[in-house]
C-alpha positions, 0 to 999 in steps of 0.5 A, spaced: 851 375 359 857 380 360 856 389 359 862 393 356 861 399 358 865 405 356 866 411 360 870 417 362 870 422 368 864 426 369 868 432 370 871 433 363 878 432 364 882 427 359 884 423 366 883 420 373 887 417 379 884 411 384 888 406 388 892 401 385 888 398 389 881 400 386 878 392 387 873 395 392 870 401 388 868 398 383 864 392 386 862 397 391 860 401 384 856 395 383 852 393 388 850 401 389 847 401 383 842 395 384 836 394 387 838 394 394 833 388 396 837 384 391 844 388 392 843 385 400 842 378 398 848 378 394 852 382 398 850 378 406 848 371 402 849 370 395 848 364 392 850 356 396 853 349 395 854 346 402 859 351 405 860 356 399 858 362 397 857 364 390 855 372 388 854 370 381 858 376 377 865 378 376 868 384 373 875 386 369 880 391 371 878 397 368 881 397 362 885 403 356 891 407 357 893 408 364 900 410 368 902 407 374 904 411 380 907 405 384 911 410 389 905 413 390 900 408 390 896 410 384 894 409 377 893 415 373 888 413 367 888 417 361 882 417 356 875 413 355 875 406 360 872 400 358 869 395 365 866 389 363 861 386 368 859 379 366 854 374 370 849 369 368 843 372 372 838 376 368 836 380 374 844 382 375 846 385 368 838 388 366 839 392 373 845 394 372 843 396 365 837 400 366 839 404 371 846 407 367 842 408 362 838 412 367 842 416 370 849 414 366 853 415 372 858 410 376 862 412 382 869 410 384 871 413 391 870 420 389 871 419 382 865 418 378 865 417 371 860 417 365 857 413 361 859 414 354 857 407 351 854 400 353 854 393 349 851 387 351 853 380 349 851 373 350 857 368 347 856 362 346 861 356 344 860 351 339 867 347 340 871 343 345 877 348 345 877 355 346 882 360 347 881 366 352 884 372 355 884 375 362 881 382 364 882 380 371 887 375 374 884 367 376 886 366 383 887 359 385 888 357 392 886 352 398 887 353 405 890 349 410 891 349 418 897 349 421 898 344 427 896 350 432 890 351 427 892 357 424 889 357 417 894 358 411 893 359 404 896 357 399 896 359 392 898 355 385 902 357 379 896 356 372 902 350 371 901 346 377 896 340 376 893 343 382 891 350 379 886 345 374 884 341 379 881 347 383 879 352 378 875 344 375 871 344 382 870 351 383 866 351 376 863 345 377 860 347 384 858 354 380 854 350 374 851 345 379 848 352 384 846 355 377 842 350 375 839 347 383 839 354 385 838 359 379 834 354 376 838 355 369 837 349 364 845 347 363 843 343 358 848 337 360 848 332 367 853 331 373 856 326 367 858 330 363 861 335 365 868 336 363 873 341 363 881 343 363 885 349 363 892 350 360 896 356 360 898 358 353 905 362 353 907 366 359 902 368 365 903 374 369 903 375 376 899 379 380 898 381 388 892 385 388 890 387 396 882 387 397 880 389 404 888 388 408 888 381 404 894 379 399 891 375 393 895 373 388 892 371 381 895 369 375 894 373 367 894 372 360 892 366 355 889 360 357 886 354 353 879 352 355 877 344 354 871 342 355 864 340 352 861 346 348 855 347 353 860 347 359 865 353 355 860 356 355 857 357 362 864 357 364 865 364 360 858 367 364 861 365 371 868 366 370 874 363 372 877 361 379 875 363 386 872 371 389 868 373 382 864 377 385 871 381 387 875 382 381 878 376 379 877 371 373 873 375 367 875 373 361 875 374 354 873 369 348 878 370 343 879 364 339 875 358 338 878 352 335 876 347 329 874 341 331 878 337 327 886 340 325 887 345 330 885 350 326 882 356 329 880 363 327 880 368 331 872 371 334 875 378 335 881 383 338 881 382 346 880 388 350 886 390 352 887 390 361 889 395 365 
């Protein structure tokens, strides 16, 4: 299920400034405003599949009119903003749900913003193909070990075969912890599972610093190919690696005829910021 929440400074002013930075806040945000016993579990455990752990969710950039301040290290926001928080867990989006709609408020660092508006949505596919937009970048990566057994990672372009290839194992390592460990009937088997993903046009660069560690993700259009069942899961559990820290949400925007090609477009994407 994925939450829009539109909000605007408590303050009444027309604008606000957080960090370029502002990953942090915005999970912080998140975790502060569940249930602590379940906020703790995600937080310090999560969710396993042999040495992995997943949290479950995955959020946009904020998203409206915004200024970036580079010299200073700021973004200035203008207006309402948009957040779209997306998980599979029930538990997560209904908490996070109930308790705005009680107090309508989310604190980032010292700015706190009120809720102005929230949907709710539940997308599923009924095509092979589909085309998404990022609201926050995919990051793809391995790591390896230098001869003195330092560890290094490296980063691969949407146009490398090895960005597929990881963002495939990555989605399949969360359906298999969806349906062992959540118990969510998938509705398909190991054997069927199947997925591709292709950049469409340009993609843009992004290095975001989470917690003194660069990650570099990739923006833009990306087309999805897979059986529908697993499309659809794959827009409940995001794309690529660190969900939970403000990477890989996306955006279904086109759905494809299953003969010809044709598409017809779902709606207007959210614009990111």
């Amino acid at each position: 299920m994925r939450l829009v929440l539109t909000m605007r400074p408590s303050s009444g002013g027309d604008h606000f400034v957080l960090p370029l930075t502002y990953n942090e806040y915005v999970q912080a945000a998140l975790y502060s405003i569940l249930p602590e016993d379940f906020a703790a579990f995600l937080h310090d455990e999560g969710y396993s599949y042999l040495k992995r752990k997943f949290r479950m969710f995955s959020f946009s950039r904020l998203l409206g009119k915004y200024e970036v301040l580079r010299d200073e290290g700021f973004i200035r926001f203008f207006g309402p903003v948009r957040l779209v928080v997306v998980s599979p867990l029930a538990e997560f989006t209904r908490a996070v749900l109930d308790r705005l709609l009680g107090d309508a408020m989310l604190r980032l660092g010292n700015v706190e913003l009120e809720l102005v508006e929230v949907e709710s949505s539940n997308p599923r596919v009924d095509s092979s193909r589909i085309l998404v937009q990022t609201l926050s970048p995919i990051t793809a990566y391995s790591t390896f070990f230098k001869p003195d057994g330092r560890k290094y990672t490296v980063y691969f372009h949407p146009r490398e075969s090895s960005f597929s290839e990881v963002v495939r194992e990555n989605l399949r390592k969360k359906v298999k912890v969806a349906r062992d460990e959540m118990g969510i009937d998938i509705g398909f088997s190991d054997e069927e599972f199947a997925f591709d993903i292709r950049p469409v046009g340009r993609t843009k660069k992004s290095v975001v610093v989470y917690r003194d560690i660069f990650v570099q993700g990739y923006s833009g259009r990306f087309e999805l190919i897979g059986p529908p069942a697993v499309l659809s899961l794959a827009l409940d559990l995001s794309l690529g690696s660190k969900n939970s820290q403000g990477f890989g949400c996306v955006d279904l925007i086109k759905t494809y005829a299953e003969e010809g090609g044709d598409g017809y477009v779902d709606r207007e994407p959210h614009s990111a910021g």
